[in-house]
Kinemage of the C-alpha trace (Angstrom):
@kinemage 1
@onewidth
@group {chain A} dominant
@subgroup {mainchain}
@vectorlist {calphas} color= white
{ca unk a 1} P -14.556 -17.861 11.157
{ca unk a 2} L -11.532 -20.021 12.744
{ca unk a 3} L -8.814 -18.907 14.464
{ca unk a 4} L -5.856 -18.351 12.227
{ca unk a 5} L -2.286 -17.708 12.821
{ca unk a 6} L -1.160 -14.629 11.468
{ca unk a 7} L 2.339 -12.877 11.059
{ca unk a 8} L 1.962 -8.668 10.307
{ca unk a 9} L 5.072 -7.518 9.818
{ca unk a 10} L 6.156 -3.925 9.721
{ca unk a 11} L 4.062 -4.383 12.962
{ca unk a 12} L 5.102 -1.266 14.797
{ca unk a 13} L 4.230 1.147 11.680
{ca unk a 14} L 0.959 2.936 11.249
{ca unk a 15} L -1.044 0.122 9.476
{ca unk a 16} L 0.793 -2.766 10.583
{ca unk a 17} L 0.200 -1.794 13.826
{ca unk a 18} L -3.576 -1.010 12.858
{ca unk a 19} L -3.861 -4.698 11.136
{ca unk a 20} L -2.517 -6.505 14.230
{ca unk a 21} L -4.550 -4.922 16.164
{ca unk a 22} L -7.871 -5.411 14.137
{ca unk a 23} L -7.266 -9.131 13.684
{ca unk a 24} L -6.450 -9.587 17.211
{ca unk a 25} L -10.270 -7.980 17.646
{ca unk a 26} L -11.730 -10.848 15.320
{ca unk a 27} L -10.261 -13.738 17.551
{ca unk a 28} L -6.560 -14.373 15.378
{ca unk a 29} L -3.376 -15.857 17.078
{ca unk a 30} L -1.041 -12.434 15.681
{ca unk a 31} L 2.465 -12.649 15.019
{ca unk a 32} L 3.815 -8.511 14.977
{ca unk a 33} L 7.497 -8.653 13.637
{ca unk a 34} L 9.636 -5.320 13.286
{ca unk a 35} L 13.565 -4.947 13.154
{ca unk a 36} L 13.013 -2.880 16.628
{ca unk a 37} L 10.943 -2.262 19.533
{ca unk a 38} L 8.055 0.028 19.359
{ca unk a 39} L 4.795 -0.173 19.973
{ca unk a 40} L 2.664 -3.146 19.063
{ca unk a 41} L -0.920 -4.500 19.120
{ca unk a 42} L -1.989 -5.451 22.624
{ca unk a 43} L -3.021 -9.362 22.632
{ca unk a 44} L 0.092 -9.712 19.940
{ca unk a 45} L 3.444 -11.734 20.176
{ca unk a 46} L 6.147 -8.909 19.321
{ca unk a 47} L 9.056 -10.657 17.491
{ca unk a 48} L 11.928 -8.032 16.567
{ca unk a 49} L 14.982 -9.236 13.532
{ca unk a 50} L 15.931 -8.861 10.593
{ca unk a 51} L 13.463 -9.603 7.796
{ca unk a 52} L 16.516 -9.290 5.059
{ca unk a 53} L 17.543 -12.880 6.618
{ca unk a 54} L 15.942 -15.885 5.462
{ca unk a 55} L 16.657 -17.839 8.762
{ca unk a 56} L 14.714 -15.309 10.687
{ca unk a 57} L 11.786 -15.416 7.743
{ca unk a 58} L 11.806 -19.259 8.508
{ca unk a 59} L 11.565 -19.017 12.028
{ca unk a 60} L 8.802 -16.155 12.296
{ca unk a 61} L 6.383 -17.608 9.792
{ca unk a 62} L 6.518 -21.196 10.699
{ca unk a 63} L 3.374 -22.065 11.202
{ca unk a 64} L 1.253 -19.037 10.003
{ca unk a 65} L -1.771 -19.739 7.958
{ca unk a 66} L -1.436 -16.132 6.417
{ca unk a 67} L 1.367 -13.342 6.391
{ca unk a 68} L 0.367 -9.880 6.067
{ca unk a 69} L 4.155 -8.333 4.984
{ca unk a 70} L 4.017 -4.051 5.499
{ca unk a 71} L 7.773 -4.071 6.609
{ca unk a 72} L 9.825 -1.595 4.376
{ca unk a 73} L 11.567 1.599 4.155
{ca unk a 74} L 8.463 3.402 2.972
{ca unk a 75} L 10.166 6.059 0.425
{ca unk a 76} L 13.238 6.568 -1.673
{ca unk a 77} L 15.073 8.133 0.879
{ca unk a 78} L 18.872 7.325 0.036
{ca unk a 79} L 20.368 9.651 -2.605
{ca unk a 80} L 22.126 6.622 -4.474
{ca unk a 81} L 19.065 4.588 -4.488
{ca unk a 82} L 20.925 1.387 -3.147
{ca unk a 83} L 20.511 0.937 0.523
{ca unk a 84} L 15.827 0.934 -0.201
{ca unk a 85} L 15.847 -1.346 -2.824
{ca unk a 86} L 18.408 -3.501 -1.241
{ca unk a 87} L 16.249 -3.552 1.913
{ca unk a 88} L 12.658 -3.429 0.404
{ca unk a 89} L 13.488 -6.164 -2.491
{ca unk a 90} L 15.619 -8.501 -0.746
{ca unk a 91} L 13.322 -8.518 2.606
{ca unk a 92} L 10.269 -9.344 0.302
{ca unk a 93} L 12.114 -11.947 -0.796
{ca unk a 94} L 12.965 -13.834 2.093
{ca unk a 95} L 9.584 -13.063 3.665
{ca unk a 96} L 7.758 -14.887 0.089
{ca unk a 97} L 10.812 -17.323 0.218
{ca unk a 98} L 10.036 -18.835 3.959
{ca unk a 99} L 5.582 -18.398 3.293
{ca unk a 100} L 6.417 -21.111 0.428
{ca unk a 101} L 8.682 -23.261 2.563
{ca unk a 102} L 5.818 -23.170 5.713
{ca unk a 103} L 3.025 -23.464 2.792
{ca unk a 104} L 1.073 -20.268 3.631
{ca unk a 105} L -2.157 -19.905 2.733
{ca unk a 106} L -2.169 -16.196 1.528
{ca unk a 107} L 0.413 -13.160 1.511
{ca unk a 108} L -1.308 -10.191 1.305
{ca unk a 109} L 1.671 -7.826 0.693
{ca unk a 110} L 1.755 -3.911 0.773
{ca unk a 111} L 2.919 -2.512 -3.050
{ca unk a 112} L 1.874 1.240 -3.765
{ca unk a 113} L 0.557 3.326 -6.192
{ca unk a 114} L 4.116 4.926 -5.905
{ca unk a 115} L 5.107 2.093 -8.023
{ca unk a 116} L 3.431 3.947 -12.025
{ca unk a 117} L 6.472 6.405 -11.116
{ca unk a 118} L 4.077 9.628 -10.525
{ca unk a 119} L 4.946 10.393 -6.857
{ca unk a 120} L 8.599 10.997 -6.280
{ca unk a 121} L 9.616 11.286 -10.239
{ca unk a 122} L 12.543 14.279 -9.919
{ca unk a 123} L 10.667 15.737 -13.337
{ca unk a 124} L 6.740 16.469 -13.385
{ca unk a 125} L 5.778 13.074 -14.342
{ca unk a 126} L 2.196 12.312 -15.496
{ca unk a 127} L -0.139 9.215 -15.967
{ca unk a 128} L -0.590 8.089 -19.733
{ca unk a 129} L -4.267 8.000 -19.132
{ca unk a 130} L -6.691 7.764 -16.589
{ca unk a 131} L -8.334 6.640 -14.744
{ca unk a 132} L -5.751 4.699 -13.984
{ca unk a 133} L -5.623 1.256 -13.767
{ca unk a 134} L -3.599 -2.129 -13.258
{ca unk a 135} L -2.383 -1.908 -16.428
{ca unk a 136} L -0.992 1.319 -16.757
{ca unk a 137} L 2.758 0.707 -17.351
{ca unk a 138} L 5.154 1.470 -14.654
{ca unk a 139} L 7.442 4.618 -15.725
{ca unk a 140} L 8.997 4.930 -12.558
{ca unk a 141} L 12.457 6.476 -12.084
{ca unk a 142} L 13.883 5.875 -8.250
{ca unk a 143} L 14.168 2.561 -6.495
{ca unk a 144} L 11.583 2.683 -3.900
{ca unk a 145} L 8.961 2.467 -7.509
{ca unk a 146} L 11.586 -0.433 -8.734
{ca unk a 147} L 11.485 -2.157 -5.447
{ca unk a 148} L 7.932 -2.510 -5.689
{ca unk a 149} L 7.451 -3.854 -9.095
{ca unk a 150} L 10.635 -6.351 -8.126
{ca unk a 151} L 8.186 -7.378 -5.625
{ca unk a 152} L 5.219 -8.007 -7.824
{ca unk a 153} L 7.563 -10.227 -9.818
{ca unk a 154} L 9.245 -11.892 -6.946
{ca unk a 155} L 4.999 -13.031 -6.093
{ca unk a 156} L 4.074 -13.915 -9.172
{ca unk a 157} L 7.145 -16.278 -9.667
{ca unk a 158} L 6.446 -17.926 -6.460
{ca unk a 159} L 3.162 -19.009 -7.237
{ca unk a 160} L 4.019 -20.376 -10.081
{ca unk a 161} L 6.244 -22.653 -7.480
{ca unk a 162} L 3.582 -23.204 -4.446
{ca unk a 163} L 0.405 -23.120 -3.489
{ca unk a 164} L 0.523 -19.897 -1.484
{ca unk a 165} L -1.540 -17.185 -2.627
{ca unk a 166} L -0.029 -13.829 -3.338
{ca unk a 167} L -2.109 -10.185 -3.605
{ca unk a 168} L -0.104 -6.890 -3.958
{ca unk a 169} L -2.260 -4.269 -2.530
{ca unk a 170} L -1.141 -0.459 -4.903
{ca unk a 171} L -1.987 1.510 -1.577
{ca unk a 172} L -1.791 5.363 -2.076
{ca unk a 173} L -1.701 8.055 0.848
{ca unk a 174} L -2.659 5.522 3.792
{ca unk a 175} L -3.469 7.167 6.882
{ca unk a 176} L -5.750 8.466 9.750
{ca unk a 177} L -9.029 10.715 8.493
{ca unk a 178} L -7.093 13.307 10.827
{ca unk a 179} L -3.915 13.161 8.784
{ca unk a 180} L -5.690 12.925 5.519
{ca unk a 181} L -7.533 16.197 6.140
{ca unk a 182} L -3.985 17.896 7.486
{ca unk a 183} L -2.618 17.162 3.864
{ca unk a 184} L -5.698 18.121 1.900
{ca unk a 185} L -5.941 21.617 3.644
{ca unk a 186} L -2.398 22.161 2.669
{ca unk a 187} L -2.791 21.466 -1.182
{ca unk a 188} L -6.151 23.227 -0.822
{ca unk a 189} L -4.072 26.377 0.348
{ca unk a 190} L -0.479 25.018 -0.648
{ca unk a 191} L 0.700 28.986 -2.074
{ca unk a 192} L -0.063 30.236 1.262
{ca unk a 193} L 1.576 28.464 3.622
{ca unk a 194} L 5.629 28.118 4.467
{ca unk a 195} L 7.643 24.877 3.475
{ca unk a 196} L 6.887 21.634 4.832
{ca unk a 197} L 9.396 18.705 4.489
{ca unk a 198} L 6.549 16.183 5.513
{ca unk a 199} L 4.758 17.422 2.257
{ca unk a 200} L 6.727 18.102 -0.365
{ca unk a 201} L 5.427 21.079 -2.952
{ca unk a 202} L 2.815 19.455 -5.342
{ca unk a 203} L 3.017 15.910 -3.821
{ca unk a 204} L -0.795 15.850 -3.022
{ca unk a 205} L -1.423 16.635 -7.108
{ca unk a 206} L 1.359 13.991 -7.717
{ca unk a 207} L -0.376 11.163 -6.014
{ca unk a 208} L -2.909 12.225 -8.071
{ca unk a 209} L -5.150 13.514 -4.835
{ca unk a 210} L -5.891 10.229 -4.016
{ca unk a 211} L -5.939 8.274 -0.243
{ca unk a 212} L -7.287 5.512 1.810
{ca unk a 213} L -8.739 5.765 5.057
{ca unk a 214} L -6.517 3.297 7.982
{ca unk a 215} L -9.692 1.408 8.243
{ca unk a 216} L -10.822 0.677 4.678
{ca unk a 217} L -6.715 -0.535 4.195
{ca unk a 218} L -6.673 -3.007 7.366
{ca unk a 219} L -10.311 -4.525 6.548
{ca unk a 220} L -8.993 -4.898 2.864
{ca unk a 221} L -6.363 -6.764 4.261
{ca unk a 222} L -9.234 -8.904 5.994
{ca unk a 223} L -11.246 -9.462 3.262
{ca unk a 224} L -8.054 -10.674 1.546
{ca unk a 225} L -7.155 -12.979 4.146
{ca unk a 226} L -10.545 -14.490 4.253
{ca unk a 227} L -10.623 -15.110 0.546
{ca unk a 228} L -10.034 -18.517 -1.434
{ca unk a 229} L -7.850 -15.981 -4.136
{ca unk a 230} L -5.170 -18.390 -5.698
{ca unk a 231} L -2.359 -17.390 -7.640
{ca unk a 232} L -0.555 -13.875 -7.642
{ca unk a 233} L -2.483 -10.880 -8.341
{ca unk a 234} L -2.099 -7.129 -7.619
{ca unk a 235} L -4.999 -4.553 -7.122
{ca unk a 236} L -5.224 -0.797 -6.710
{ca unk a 237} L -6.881 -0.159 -3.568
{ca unk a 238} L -8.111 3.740 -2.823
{ca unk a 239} L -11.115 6.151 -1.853
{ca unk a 240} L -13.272 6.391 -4.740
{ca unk a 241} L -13.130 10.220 -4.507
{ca unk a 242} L -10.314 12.858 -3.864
{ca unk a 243} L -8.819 14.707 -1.266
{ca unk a 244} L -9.425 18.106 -3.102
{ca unk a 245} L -12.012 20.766 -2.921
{ca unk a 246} L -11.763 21.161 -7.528
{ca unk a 247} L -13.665 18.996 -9.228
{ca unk a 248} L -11.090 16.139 -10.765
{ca unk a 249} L -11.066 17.335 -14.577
{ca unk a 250} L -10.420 20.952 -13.315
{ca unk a 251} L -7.631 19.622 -11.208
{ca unk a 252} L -6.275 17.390 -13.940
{ca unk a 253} L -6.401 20.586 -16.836
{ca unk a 254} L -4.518 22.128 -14.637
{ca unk a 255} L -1.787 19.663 -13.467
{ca unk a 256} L -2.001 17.139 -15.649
{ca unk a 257} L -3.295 18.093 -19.001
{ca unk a 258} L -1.399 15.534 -21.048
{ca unk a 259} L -3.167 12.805 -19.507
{ca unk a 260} L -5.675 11.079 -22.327
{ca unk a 261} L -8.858 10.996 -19.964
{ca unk a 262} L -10.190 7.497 -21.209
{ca unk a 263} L -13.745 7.679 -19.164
{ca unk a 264} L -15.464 10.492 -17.158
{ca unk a 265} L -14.563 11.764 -14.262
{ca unk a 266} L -17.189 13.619 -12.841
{ca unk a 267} L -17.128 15.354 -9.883
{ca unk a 268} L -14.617 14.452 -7.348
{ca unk a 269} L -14.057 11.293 -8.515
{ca unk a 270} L -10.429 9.736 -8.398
{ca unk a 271} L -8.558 9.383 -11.356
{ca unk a 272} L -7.874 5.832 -10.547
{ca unk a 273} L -9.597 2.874 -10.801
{ca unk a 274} L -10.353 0.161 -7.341
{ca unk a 275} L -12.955 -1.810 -9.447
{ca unk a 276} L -10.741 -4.992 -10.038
{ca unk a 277} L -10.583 -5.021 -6.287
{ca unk a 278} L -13.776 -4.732 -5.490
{ca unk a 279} L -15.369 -6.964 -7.985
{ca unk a 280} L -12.661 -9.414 -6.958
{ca unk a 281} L -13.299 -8.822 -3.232
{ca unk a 282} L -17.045 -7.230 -3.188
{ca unk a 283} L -15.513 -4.810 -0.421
{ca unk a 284} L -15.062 -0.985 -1.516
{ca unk a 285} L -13.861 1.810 0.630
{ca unk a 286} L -16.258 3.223 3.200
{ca unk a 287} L -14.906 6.035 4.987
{ca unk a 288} L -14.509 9.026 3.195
{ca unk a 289} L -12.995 12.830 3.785
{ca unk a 290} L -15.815 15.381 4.521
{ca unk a 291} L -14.943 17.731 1.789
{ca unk a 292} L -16.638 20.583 3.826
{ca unk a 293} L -13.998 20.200 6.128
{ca unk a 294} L -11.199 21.371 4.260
């Protein structure tokens, strides 16, 4: 494999952070951009601005063979809705804008399975069907969910101007196996225990129990990078089980009984599909929750 230069950006963040550091391991020249100092994968270049400017987009990419682009504000978290999907939107923008202009090889670019509208919907909002897949429409209703399918539009109209390579990775619950068990034991025993504001009441059912181990996201990332993909395309990307101790149609009577279940879900399997991906890719998740641990 040859030595590529790479930009991460959202660098000092969980999985940014994690990426950098992983393709620093296999040998790459890595780029970690953030709007601040933090802390940032040893045997990286740290670059700190303003990813909403286009001048700064320019200058950080030049040269980069590949951009992985995890910079955002990662939740609707403004009561007007303005200031994330200024932010999220325009920053994707510029970052798609200046991989064009240095003719990039391939963007591999964080969306979310926030984006079908399920997660932070103010009503109880659930899928049409499932398992869900890439084509399940987007009924979304804040602008961190708009943001992201603004995105997915702002790649697919820049292929269709370059030769740079765009794939939208629909991430759910990314995070360490440590976290991911914290948050399962809490929906496992959610009735019993006080308030959290880190985990909002039902969240876990919202997202539709469904996660991604750091490591599976930032070697996705890898296998993306190492592709010949061409075009723009967008993938869900999750564990192919839950993070739930109920079997999934028991958990989806319960808080989701509308949903038309379109093939079975046996066992703890997730109610969304990673197949595109994989058969795509020919890399599925391999680290898993221990259910007997929560």
């Amino acid at each position: 494999m040859s030595k590529l230069k790479i930009v991460v950006t959202g660098a000092t963040g969980l999985l940014g952070r994690a990426t950098a550091e992983h393709l620093v391991r296999q040998g790459h020249e890595v780029i970690s951009v953030d709007k601040r100092e933090g802390d940032f994968a040893e045997g990286s270049k740290l670059v700190v601005g303003d990813l909403t400017s286009l001048d700064f987009c320019d200058s950080a990419i030049a040269g980069a063979s590949a951009v992985v682009h995890l910079g955002a504000i990662p939740n609707p978290t403004d009561a007007r809705q303005y200031e994330v999907f200024k932010n999220n939107s325009v920053s994707t923008f510029a970052v798609f804008t200046a991989a064009a202009q240095a003719k990039v090889k391939t963007v591999v670019y964080a969306s979310s399975l926030s984006a079908y509208g399920f997660a932070y919907s103010d009503e109880w909002t659930s899928p049409l069907y499932a398992p869900v897949d890439e084509a399940h429409p987007f009924i979304f209703e804040e602008s961190y969910a708009l943001s992201k399918e603004v995105n997915e539009r702002s790649a697919l109209m820049w292929s269709r101007r370059c030769e740079t390579a765009f794939v939208g990775m629909r991430f759910p619950w990314t995070n360490t196996p440590e976290k991911t068990l914290e948050l399962a034991r809490r929906f496992n025993d959610e009735d019993n225990l006080p308030p959290d504001p880190r985990f909002p009441k039902g969240i876990v059912a919202k997202i539709l129990w469904t996660y991604l181990d750091l490591r599976d996201a930032v070697k996705a990332i890898e296998v993306v990078i190492n592709s010949d993909i061409k075009g723009a395309s967008v993938y869900n990307f999750a564990a192919p089980d839950i993070m739930a101790k109920a079997p999934t149609m028991e958990l989806m009577a319960k808080f989701h009984p509308k949903t038309e279940i379109r093939s079975p879900l046996p066992g703890h399997n997730a109610p969304l599909s990673s197949q595109a991906f994989v058969d795509t890719f020919g890399y599925a998740p391999q680290f898993l929750i221990n259910r007997d641990d929560i």
